[in-house]
TIPANU-386663 format. One record per atom (N, C-alpha, C): x, y, z; atom name; residue in one letter; residue number from 1. Coordinates in steps of 0.1 Angstrom, whole numbers, plus 5000, padded with zeros to 4 digits. Example, Ala and Ser with C-alpha at 12.3 -4.5 7.8 and 13.67 -1.06 7.14 Angstrom:
2
     X     Y     Z  atom  res    n
  5132  4943  5078     N    A    1
  5123  4955  5078    CA    A    1
  5132  4967  5078     C    A    1
  5128  4978  5071     N    S    2
  5137  4989  5071    CA    S    2
  5129  5000  5079     C    S    2
END
This chain:
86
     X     Y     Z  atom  res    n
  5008  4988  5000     N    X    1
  5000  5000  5000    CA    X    1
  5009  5013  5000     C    X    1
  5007  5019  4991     N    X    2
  5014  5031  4990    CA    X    2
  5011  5046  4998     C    X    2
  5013  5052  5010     N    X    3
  5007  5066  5013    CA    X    3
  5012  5078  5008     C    X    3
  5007  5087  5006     N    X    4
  5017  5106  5006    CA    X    4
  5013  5106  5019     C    X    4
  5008  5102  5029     N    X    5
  5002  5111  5043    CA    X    5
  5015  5123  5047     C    X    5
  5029  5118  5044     N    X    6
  5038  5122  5049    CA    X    6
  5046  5138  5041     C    X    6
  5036  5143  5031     N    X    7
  5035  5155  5026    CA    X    7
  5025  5168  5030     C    X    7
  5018  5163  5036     N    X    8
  5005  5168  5045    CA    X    8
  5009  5174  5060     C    X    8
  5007  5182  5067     N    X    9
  5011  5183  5084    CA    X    9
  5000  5196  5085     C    X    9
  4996  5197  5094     N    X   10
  4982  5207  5100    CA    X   10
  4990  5209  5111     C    X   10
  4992  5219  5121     N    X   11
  4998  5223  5136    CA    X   11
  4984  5234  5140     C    X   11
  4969  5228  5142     N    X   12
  4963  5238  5145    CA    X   12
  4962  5246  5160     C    X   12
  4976  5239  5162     N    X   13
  4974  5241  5179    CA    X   13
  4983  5253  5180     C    X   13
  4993  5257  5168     N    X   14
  4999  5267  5168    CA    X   14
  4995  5283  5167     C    X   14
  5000  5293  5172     N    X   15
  4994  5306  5174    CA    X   15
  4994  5314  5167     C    X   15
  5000  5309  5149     N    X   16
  4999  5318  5139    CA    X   16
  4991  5309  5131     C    X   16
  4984  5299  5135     N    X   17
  4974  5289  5124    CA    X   17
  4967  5297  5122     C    X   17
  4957  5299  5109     N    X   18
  4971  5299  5099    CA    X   18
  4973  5310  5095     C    X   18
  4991  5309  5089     N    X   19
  5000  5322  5088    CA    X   19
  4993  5329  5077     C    X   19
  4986  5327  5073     N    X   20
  4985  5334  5060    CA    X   20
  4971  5331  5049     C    X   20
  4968  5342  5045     N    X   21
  4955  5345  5045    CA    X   21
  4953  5335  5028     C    X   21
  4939  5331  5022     N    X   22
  4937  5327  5009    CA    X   22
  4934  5317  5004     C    X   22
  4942  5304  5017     N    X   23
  4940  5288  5015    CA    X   23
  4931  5284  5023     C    X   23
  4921  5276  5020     N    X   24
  4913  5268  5026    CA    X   24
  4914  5260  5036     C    X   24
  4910  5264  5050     N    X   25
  4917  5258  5063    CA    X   25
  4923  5239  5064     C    X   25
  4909  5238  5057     N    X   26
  4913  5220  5054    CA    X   26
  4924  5213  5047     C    X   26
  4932  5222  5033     N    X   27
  4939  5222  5027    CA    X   27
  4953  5230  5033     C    X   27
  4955  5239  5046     N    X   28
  4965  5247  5048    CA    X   28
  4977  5238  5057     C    X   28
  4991  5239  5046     N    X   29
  4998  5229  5048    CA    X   29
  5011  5235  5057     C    X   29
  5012  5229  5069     N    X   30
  5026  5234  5079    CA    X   30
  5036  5230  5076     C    X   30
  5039  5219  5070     N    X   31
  5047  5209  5068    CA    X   31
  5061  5220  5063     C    X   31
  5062  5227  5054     N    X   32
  5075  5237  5054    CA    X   32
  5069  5251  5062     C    X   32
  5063  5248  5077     N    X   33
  5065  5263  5082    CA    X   33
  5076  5276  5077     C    X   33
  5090  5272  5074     N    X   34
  5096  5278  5066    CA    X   34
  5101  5273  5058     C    X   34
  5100  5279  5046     N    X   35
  5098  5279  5034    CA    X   35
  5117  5274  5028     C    X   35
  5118  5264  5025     N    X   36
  5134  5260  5019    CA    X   36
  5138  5266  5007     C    X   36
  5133  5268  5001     N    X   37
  5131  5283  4987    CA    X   37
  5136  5293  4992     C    X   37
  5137  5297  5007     N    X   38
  5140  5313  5004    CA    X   38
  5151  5316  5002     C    X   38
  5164  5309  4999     N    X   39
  5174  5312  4999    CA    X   39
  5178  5311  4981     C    X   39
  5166  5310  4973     N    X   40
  5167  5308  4962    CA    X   40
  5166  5321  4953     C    X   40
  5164  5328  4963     N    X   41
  5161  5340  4958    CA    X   41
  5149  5343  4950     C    X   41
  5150  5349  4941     N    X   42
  5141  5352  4929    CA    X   42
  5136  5342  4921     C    X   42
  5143  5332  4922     N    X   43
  5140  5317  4917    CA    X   43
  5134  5312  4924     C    X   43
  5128  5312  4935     N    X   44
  5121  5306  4941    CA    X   44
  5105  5301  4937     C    X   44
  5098  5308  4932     N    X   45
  5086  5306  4925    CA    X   45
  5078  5308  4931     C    X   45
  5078  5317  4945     N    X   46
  5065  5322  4949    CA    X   46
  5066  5333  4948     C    X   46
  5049  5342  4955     N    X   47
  5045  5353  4958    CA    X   47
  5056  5362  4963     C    X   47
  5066  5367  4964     N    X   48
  5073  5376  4977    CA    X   48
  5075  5388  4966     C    X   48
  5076  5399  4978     N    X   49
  5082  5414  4975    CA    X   49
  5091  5412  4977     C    X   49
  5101  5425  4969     N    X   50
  5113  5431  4973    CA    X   50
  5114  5442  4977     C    X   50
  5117  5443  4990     N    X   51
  5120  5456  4999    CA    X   51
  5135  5460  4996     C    X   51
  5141  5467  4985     N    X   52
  5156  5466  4986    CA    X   52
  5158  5455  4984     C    X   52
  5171  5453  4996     N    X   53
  5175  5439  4997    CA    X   53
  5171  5430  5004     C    X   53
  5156  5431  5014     N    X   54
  5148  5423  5016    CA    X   54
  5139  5416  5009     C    X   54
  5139  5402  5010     N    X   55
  5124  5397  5002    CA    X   55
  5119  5393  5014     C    X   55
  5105  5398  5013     N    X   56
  5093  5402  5018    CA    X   56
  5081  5384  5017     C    X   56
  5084  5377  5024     N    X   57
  5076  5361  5021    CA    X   57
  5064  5365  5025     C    X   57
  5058  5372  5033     N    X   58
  5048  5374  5041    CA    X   58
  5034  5370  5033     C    X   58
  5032  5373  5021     N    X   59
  5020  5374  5011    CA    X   59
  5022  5358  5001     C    X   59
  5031  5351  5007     N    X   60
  5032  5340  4997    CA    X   60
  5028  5327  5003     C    X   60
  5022  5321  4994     N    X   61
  5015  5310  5001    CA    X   61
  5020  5299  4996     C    X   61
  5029  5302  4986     N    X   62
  5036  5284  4978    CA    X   62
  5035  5276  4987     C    X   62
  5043  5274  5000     N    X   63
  5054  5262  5009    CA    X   63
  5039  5258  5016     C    X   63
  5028  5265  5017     N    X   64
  5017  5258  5021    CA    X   64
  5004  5254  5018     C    X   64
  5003  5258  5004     N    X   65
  4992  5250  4992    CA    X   65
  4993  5234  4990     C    X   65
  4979  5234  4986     N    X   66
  4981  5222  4980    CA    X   66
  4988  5216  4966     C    X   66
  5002  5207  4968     N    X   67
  5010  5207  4957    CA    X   67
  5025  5212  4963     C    X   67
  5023  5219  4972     N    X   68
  5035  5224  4974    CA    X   68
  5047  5211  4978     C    X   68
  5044  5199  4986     N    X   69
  5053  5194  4987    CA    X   69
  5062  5188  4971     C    X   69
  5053  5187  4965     N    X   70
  5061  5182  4950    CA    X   70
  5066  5196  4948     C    X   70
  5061  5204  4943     N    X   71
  5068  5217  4942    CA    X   71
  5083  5222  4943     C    X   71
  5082  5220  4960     N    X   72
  5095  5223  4965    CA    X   72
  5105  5213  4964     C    X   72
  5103  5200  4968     N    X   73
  5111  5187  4963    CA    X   73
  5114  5190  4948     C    X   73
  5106  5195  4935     N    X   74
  5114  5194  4923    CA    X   74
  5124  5205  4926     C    X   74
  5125  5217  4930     N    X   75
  5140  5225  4936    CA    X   75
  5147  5221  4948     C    X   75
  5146  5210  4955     N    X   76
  5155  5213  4965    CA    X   76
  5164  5205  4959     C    X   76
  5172  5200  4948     N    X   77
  5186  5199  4945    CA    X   77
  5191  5212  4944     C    X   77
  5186  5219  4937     N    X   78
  5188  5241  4938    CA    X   78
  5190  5244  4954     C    X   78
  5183  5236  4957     N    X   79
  5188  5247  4975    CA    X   79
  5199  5241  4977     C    X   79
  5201  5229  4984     N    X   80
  5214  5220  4981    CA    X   80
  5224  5223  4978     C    X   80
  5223  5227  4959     N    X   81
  5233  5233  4955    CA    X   81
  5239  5243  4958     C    X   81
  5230  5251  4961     N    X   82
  5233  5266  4967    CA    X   82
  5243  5270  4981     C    X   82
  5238  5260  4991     N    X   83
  5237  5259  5002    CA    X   83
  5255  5253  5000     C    X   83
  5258  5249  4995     N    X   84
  5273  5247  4993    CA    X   84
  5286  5251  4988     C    X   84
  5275  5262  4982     N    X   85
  5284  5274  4978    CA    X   85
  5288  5286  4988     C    X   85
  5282  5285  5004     N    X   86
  5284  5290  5013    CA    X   86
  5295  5283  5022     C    X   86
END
């Protein structure tokens, strides 16, 4: 038997549930509370502003839609990679 259960995570016991406004409570995914994209910068493929040299995640909802776990798994060789160059 095959499951995904393990791309799915709800924390509605937390005090920012949920962080961010747009997604359908039932579907709103914790599982990347923070987002592994953000060090991707502009590549990353969600919603964010640029404040300057701040990017601004606050309005993006990628890391907790539904789909986001495949999403971010097809870039995290990109974070990886990145992450090594530091």
């Amino acid at each position: 038997m095959k499951t995904e259960n393990f791309k799915f995570f709800q924390n509605k016991d937390c005090e920012y549930f949920p962080c961010h406004k747009g997604i359908p409570i039932e579907e709103f995914n914790c599982l990347f509370c923070f987002c592994p994209l953000y060090m991707l910068k502009d590549e990353c493929g969600g919603n964010f502003i640029k404040n300057g040299d701040v990017k601004d995640c606050s309005h993006c909802t990628l890391p907790h839609a539904s789909g986001s776990y495949d999403y971010i798994m097809s870039k995290i060789d990109e974070v990886v990679k990145r992450g090594s160059d530091f």
